[in-house]
C-alpha positions in Angstrom: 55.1 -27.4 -24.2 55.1 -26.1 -27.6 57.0 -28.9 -30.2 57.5 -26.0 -32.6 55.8 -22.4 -33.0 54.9 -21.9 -36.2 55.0 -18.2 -37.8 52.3 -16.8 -37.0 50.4 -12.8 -38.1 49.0 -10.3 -35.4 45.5 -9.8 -36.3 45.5 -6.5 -36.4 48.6 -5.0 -38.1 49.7 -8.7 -40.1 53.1 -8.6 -38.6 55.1 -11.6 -37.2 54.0 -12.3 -33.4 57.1 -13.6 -31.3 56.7 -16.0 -28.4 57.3 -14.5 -25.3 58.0 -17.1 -22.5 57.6 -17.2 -18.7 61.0 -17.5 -17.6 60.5 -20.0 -14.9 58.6 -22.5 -17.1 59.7 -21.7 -20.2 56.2 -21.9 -21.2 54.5 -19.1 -23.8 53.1 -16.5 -21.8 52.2 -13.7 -24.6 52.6 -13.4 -28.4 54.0 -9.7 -29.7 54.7 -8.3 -32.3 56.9 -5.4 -32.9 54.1 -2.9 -33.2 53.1 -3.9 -29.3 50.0 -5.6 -30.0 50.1 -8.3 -27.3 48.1 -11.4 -26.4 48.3 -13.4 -23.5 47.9 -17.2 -22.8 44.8 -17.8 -20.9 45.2 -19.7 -17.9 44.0 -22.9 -19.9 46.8 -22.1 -22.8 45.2 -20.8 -25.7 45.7 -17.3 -27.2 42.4 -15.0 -28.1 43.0 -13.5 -31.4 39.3 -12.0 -32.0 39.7 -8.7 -32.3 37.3 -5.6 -33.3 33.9 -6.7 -32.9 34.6 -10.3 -32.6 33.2 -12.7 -34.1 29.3 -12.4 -35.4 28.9 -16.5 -34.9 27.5 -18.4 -31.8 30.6 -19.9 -30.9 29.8 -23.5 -29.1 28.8 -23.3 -25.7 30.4 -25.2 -22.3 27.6 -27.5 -22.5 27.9 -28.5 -26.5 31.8 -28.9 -25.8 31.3 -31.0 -22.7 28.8 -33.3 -24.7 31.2 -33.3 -27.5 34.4 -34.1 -25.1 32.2 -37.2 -23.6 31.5 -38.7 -27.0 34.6 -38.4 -28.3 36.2 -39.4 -25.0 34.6 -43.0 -25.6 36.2 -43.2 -28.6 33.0 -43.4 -30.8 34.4 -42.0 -33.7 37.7 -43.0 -33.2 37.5 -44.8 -36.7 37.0 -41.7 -38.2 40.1 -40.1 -36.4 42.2 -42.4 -37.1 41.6 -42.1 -41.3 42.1 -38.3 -40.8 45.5 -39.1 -39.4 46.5 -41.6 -42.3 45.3 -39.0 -44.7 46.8 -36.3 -43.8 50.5 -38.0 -42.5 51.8 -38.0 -46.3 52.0 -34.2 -46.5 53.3 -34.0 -43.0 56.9 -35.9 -44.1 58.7 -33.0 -45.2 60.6 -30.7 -43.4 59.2 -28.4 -40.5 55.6 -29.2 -41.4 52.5 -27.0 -40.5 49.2 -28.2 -39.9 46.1 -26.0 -39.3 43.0 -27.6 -37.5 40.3 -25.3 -38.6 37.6 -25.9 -36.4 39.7 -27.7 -34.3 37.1 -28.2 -31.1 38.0 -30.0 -28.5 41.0 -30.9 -30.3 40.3 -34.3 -30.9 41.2 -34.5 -34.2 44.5 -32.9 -34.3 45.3 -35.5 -31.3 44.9 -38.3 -33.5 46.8 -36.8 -36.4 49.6 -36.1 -33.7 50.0 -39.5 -32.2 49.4 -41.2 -35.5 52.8 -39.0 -36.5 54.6 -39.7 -33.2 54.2 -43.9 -34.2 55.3 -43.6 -37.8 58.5 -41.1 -37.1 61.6 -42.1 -35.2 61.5 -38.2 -33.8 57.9 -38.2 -32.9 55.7 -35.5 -33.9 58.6 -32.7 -32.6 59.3 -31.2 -35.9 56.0 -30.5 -36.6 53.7 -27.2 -36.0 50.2 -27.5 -35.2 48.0 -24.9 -35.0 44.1 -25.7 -33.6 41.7 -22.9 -34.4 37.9 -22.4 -33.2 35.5 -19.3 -32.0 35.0 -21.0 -28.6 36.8 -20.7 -26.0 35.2 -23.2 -24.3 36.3 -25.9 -26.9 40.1 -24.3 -26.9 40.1 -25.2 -22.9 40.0 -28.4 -23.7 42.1 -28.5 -26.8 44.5 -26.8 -24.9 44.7 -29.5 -22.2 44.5 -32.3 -25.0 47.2 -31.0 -27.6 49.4 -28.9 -25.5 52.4 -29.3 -27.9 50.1 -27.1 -30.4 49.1 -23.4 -30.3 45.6 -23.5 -30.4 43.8 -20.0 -31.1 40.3 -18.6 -30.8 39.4 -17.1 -33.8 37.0 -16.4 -36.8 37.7 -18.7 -39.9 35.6 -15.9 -41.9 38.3 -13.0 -40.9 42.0 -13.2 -42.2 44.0 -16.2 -40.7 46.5 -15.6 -38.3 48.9 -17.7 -41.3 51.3 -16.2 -43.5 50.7 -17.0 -47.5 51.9 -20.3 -48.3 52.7 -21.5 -44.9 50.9 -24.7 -44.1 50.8 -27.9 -45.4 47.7 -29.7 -44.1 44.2 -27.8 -43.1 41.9 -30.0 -41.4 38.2 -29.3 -41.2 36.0 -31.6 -39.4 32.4 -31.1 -39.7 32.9 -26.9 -39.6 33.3 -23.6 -41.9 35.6 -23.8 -44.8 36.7 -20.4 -46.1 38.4 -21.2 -49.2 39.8 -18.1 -50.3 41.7 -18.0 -47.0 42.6 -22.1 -46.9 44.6 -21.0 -50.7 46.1 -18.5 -49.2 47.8 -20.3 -46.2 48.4 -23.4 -48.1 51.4 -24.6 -49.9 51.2 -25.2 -53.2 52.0 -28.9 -52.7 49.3 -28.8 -50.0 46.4 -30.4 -49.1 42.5 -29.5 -48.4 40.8 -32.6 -46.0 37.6 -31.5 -45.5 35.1 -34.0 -43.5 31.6 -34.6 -44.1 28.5 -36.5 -43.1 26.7 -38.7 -45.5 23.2 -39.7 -46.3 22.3 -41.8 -43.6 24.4 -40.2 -41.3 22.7 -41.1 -37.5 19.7 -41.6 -39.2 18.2 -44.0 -36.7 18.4 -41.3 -34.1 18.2 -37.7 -35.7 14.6 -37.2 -36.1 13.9 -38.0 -32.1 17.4 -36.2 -31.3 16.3 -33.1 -32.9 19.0 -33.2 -35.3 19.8 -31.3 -38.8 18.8 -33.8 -41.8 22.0 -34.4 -44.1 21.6 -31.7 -47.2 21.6 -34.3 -50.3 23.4 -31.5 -52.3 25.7 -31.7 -49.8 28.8 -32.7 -51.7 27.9 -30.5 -55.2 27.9 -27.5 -52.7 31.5 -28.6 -51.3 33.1 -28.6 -54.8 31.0 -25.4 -55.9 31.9 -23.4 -52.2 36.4 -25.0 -53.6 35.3 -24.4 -57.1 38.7 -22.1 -58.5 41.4 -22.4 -55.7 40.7 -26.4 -55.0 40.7 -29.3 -57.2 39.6 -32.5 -56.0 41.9 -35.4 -55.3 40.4 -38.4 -53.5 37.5 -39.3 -51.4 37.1 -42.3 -48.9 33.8 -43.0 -47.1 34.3 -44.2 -43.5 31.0 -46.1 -41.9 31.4 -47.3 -38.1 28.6 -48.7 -36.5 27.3 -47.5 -32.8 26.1 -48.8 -30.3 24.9 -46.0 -28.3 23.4 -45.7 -24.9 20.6 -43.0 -24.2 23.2 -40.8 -22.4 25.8 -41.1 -25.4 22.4 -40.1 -27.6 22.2 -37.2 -25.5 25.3 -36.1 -26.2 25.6 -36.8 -29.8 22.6 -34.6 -30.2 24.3 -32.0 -28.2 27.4 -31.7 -29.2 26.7 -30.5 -32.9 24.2 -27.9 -34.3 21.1 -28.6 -32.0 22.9 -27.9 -29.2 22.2 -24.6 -29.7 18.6 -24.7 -29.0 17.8 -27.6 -26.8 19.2 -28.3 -23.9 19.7 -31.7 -22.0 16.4 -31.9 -19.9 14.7 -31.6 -22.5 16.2 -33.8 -24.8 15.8 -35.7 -21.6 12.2 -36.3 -22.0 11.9 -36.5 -25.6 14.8 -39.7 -25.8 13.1 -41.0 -22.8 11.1 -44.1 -24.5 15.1 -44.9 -25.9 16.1 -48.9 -24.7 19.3 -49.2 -23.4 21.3 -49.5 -26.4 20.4 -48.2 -29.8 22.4 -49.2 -32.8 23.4 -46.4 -35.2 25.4 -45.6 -38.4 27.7 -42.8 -38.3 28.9 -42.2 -42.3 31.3 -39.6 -43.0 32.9 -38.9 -46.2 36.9 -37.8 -46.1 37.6 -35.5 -49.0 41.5 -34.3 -49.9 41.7 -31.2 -52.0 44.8 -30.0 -54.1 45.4 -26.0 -55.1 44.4 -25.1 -58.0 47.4 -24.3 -60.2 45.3 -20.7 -61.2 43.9 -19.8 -58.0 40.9 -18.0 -57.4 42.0 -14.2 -56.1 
């Protein structure tokens, strides 16, 4: 069930959507607005808002989101979950608080900040509205399932957020597209940008054979220059958890992210078939917070 709907814009005419609910549940069934654009809950719970065209981006498919669900499952990165959620609880005290998973996934992130709220609040995480956004369906069935107090949205970071201006206080993004005209927009001034990166180093001991993307070195210049106007910087905090990772969890690590797209698991099979049983990793992320500018970008 739904803690608290936040307001949310019909994609195609930018008025208010209204919940409407199944009368024997009391569960959301549809979101309206009063122009009669409709969209229905999917049997799994989230809400399609691509409209036109779509989306021209290879959303993650059922195999990446299953390898991702695994690894995550294990609680391999757990560490790194668990920081998010200690971030981003200070902007989440005041009243009704929004938060906006962008890039939200299997919804694994927006868990932790959840439960990390529910243990510091005497009222749990009720009061607040969470929103979980991603162009795959396949990731928002199990987000869905995960965080079903949230609404939890396919959609296109790169078209116009389904937010009003100035309605959110924390935008996550975890290792996924950060369009920052549109994160200024949605924010609240006293808001806050948490954007998550890898590091050098990052699965080093494993990418190369896992056929995975090498870590851009200009990585974090790019970040600033991509916030450069509408963000100002805040803090950082580097999180480094050590793994020790069978071939399977390999497998999926490799899967679950970028590669995934090209390769699938036979044949990463064979080419992490020399792997011993256990292979110990680094995983280093970086944690970035960003502020509003005070003189926005337009």
């Amino acid at each position: 069930m739904l803690s608290r709907l936040p307001v949310l814009l019909c994609p195609v005419c930018r008025q208010d959507l209204e919940a409407v609910h199944d009368g024997a549940t009391g569960r959301v069934r549809a979101l309206a607005c009063r122009e009669r654009h409709s969209f229905d809950a999917a049997r799994q719970g989230y809400f399609n808002m691509l409209v036109g065209k779509g989306t021209a981006f290879e959303p993650d498919t059922a195999e990446m989101v299953a390898a991702r669900t695994a690894f995550l499952d294990a609680g391999h990165y757990r560490p790194l979950a668990d920081a998010l959620a200690r971030a981003a609880a200070p902007a989440l005290n005041g009243p009704a608080p929004t938060v906006l998973d962008s890039g939200t996934g299997t919804g694994h992130y927006l868990r932790a900040i959840l439960d990390y709220l529910e243990s510091k609040h005497a009222d749990g995480a009720d009061g607040v509205a969470a929103v979980g956004l991603d162009i795959s369906k396949f990731a928002l069935r199990r987000a869905a399932r995960l965080n079903p107090e949230a609404i939890n949205l396919v959609g296109d970071v790169w078209q116009p957020l389904p937010l009003p201006d100035a309605a959110v206080d924390v935008v996550t993004v975890v290792f996924a597209p950060r369009n920052a005209a549109e994160f200024a927009r949605v924010l609240k001034p006293s808001g806050r940008l948490i954007v998550v990166t890898p590091r050098a180093g990052h699965l080093g001991e494993i990418a190369s054979q896992a056929g995975m993307l090498g870590i851009d070195p200009a990585k974090d210049e790019r970040l600033a220059e991509a916030l450069a106007g509408r963000f100002s910087p805040l803090s950082t905090q580097d999180i480094d958890v050590h793994l020790s990772l069978s071939p399977e969890d390999v497998a999926d690590i490799a899967l679950m992210g970028p590669a995934g797209h090209h390769t699938d698991r036979a044949a990463l099979g064979e080419r992490l078939a020399g792997l011993p049983p256990t292979t110990e990793v680094s995983a280093r992320f970086r944690i970035s917070i960003f502020v509003p500018s005070e003189n926005r970008a337009p």
